[in-house]
C-alpha positions, -999 to 999 in steps of 0.1 A, spaced: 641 497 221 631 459 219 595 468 220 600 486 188 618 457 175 596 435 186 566 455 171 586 458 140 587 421 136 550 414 142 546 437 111 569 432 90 555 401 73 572 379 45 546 397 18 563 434 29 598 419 30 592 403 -8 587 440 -18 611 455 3 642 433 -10 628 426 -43 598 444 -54 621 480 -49 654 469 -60 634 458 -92 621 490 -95 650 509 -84 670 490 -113 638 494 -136 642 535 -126 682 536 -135 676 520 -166 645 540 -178 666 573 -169 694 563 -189 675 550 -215 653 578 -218 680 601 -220 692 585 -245 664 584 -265 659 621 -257 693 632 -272 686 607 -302 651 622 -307 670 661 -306 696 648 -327 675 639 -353 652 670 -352 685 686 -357 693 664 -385 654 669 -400 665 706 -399 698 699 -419 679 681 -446 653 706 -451 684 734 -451 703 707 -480 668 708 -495 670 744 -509 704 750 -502 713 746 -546 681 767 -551 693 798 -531 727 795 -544 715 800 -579 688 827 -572 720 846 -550 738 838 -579 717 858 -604 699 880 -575 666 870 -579 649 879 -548 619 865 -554 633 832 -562 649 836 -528 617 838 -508 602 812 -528 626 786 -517 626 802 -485 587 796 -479 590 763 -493 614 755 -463 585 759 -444 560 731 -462 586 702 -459 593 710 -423 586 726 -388 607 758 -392 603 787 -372 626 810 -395 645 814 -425 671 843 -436 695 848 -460 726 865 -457 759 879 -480 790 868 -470 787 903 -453 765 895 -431 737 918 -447 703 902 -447 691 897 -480 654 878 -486 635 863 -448 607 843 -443 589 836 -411 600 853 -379 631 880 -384 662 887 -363 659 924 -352 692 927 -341 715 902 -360 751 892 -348 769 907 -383 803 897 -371 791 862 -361 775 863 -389 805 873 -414 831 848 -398 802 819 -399 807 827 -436 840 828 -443 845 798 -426 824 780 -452 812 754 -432 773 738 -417 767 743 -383 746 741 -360 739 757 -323 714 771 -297 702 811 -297 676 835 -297 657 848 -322 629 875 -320 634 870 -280 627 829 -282 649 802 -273 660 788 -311 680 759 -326 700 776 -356 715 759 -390 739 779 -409 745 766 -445 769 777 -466 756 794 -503 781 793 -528 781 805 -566 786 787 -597 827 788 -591 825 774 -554 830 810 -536 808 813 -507 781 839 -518 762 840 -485 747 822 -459 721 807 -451 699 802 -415 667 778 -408 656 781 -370 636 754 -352 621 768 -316 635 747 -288 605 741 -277 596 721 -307 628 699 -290 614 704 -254 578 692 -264 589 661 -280 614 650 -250 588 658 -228 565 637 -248 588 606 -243 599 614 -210 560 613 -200 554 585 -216 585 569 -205 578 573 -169 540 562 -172 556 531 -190 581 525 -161 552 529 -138 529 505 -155 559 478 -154 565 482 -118 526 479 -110 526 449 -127 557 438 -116 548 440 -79 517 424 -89 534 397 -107 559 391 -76 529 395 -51 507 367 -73 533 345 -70 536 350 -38 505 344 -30 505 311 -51 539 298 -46 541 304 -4 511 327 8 483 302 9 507 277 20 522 296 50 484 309 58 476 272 61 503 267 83 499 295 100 460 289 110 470 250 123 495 268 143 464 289 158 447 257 162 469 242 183 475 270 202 441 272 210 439 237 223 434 212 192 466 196 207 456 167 182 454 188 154 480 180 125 490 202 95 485 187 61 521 189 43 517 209 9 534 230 -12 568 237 -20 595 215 -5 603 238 22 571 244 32 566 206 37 597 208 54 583 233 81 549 216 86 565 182 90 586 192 113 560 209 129 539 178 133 571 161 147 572 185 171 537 183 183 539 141 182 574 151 208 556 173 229 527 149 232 549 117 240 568 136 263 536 146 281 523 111 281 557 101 296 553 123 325 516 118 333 527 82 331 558 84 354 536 109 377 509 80 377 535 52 385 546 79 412 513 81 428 507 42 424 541 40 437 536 66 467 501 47 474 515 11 476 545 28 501 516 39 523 496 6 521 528 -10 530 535 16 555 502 9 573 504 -29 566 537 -33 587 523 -10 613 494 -38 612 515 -65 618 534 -51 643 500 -43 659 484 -80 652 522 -95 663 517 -79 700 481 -82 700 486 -122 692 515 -123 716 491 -108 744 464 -131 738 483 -163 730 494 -172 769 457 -164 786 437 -182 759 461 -216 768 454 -215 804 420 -209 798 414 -240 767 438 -260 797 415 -253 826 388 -263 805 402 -295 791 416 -304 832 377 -297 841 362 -319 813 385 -346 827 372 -344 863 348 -376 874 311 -372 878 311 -338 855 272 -329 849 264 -337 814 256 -294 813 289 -284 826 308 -305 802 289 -290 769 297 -255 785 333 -269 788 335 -279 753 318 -249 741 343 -227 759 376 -248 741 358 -245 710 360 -210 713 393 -207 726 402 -228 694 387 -202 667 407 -177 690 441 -191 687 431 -201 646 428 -159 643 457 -160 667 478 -180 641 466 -158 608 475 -123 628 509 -142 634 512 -150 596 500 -117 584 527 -101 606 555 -128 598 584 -118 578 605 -149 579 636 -153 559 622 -177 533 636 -210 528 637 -216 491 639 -247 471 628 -263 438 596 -277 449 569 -297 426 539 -275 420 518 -311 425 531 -315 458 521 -281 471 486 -286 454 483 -321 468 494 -308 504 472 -276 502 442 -299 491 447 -322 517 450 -297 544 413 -281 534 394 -314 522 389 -321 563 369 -284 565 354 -293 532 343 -328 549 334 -317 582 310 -287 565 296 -310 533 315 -289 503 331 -309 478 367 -300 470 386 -312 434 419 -312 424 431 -309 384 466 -317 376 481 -310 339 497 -334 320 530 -332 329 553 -321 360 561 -287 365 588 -272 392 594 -240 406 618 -224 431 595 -215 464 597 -217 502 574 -246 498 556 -236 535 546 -203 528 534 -216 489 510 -238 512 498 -215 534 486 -196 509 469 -222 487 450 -231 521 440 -197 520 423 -196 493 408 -234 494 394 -222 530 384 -195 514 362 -203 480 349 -238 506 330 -205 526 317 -186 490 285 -205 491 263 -226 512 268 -259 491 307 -244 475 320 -260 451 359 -259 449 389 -268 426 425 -262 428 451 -268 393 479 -252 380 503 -246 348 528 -225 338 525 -198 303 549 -178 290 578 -182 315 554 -176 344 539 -205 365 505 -206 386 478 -217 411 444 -212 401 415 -219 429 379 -219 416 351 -217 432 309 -217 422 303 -185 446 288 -153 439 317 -139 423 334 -110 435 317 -76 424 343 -48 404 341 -22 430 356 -45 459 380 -54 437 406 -33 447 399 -38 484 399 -74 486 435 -77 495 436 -49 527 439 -63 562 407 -69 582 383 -65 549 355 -90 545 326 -96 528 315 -127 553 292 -119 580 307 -114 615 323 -141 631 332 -158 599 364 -147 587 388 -121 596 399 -109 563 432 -113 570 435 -149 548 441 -134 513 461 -102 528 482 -131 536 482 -146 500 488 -114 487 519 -111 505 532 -141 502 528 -137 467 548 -108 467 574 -125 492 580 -143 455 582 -122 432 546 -127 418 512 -114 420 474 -122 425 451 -122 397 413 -123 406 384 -130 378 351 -148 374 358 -186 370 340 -208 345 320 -225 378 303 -189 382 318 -173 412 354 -161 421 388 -173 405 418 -166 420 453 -170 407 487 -168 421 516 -159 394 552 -166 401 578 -167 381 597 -198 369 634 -185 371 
């Protein structure tokens, strides 16, 4: 039952439902009104072939009166033929006001109704009916003769076959239905042209971007023409699309920021599992790498120590001292300290930071700058862990290069505040980008950094609220900036 429906639907279109709810009822109306005019016009046209039949009988009514009069029969059948020149007449008799037959013309009765006849006569008056004559269908007018005192003489009969009336009405009647015919063709024509104009080539437009977008031109638009409904449809239609698209950017968006989301829970994930790794690890080495930098401090001390001994001494606490520095960064990777925060001068942490690197920078012949902004800017920050990161990334851009070049400043845009450290390195390259701030990733040859410094900055970063930015500085290597926020 619905498939029928359904199939139904597909085919009845808006062209077939124009002539099923207009097109017929037109013609249906057209059809009542043709039939009731045309009978109409058929009982006019009989009625005046009857009346044609009256004038011709009026015609030579006064001249067979006055041949009946003075029985002159051949006056009688002239008059009587002449019927037959001014009109289609199939027969003409006259009778006495017996009913006797008196002069003919044309085709006879053989058996004539006297008594109809006789009482048609007596009555005196015209009339006219349907009969047979000869055996044929006839239309009969009986006119009363009369004599020079008024007395009804005789009577007199002019037949018109009924097929003269039949020919005629089926004359109109044809031509009547070709006529209706010819109006509905042209009607549904006329309906279907307009159609066509008004809403077909508009719908067929719409109808083919439709197609379009179901076939995958998602960015397809249909171009609003036509009546005002129409437009209607096809902006609302475009409305629709623009929806479904935003909606679908939303979600691939929100499933993005889910994934990003997802991924940043398993970096953190795996970054707290580090720190609780690089917290025991630290812990376990912490205690034998004292006693051993102790024993060889008490041994240096000892009198009479060969010159060899005492370099192998110092080499050995040396050691022990880059040991506990990597120590001191897995212990500040891993620490999650309640943080002690404070309005703090953003100079003060620069000038500490700077301070805290310019002995490295000394000791391995890099130069370090500092550039401070015009005017004093504070922020709210555990001022320690602010430090520790600008050390970071002093220590840092002081390794970049074998002559490095570094600078430290900082300003505040837009609500936000920052640390910027420059350095004239060899940059860092896009597709380590994203890796530069995972535990234990390095680009500096073994034994020169544990890549665990800016992990740290990017946490403490974090810690506040703010992010890392990395670029390429205006020295020609790396720039790194810290963004906090000033409220």
């Amino acid at each position: 039952m619905f498939k029928k429906i359904a199939s139904f639907s597909r085919l009845f279109s808006l062209r077939l439902a124009l002539v099923v709810y207009v097109v017929l009822p037109l013609a249906c109306i057209l059809a009542v009104t043709g039939y009731l005019v045309l009978n109409a016009l058929e009982r006019q046209v009989e009625q005046q072939m009857q009346n044609d039949l009256e004038l011709v009988a009026r015609s030579i009514q006064l001249p067979l009166s006055h041949a009946l009069e003075r029985d002159r029969e051949g006056s009688m059948i002239q008059a009587l033929e002449s019927a037959f020149a001014i009109g289609r007449v199939y027969s003409a008799n006259v009778y006495d006001k017996d009913g006797q037959e008196i002069a003919s013309a044309g085709r006879t009765d053989p058996d004539p109704e006297k008594d109809k006849l006789t009482e048609l006569a007596a009555e005196g008056e015209r009339r006219g009916e349907y009969g047979h004559v000869a055996g044929r269908e006839v239309y009969s007018y009986f006119v009363p003769l009369t004599d020079s005192g008024g007395r009804i003489s005789g009577l007199l009969q002019l037949t018109r076959r009924e097929s003269d009336f039949k020919e005629d009405i089926s004359a109109i009647r044809t031509k009547g239905v070709m006529g209706l015919g010819v109006a509905v063709f042209f009607m549904s024509a006329l309906v279907l042209y307009g159609h066509h104009k008004a809403l077909g080539k508009y719908f067929t437009r719409l109808t083919q971007s439709m197609s379009r977008v179901a076939g995958g031109e998602r960015r397809h638009r249909f171009k609003p023409q036509g009546p005002r409904e129409i437009v209607t449809i096809g902006e609302r239609f475009n409305f629709m699309l623009d929806s479904i698209e935003k909606a679908e950017t939303e979600i691939r968006e929100r499933r993005q920021a889910q994934e990003e989301l997802q991924a940043r829970l398993r970096q953190a994930e795996k970054l707290a599992a580090l720190g609780q790794l690089a917290a025991g690890v630290a812990h376990e080495l912490g205690t034998p790498l004292s006693v051993v930098s102790g024993k060889a401090q008490r041994a240096q001390r000892k009198k009479g120590l060969p010159p060899e001994l005492n370099a192998t001494m110092q080499e050995i606490r040396q050691e022990v001292e880059r040991m506990e520095n990597i120590i001191r960064q897995l212990l500040d990777f891993s620490r999650r300290n309640e943080q002690q925060k404070r309005n703090v001068s953003m100079k003060q942490l620069a000038r500490s930071a700077h301070a805290s690197a310019e002995e490295e920078a000394r000791n391995t012949g890099h130069e370090l700058s500092i550039q401070e902004p015009d005017r004093e800017i504070h922020i709210k920050a555990d001022p320690t862990r602010i430090e520790q990161a600008l050390v970071n990334l002093l220590k840092n851009a002081l390794q970049s290069s074998s002559n490095a070049l570094a600078r430290i400043s900082w300003g505040e845009d837009s609500g936000w505040a920052w640390f910027q450290v420059d350095d004239n390195g060899p940059g860092i390259s896009e597709d380590i980008k994203s890796k530069l701030f995972e535990p234990f990733f390095t680009t500096k040859s073994v034994g020169m950094g544990t890549g665990l410094g800016l992990a740290v900055v990017h946490g403490i970063a974090e810690e506040h609220s703010g992010y890392v930015e990395v670029g390429q500085s205006d020295m020609g290597g790396a720039m790194f900036r810290i963004w906090l926020p000033l409220s």
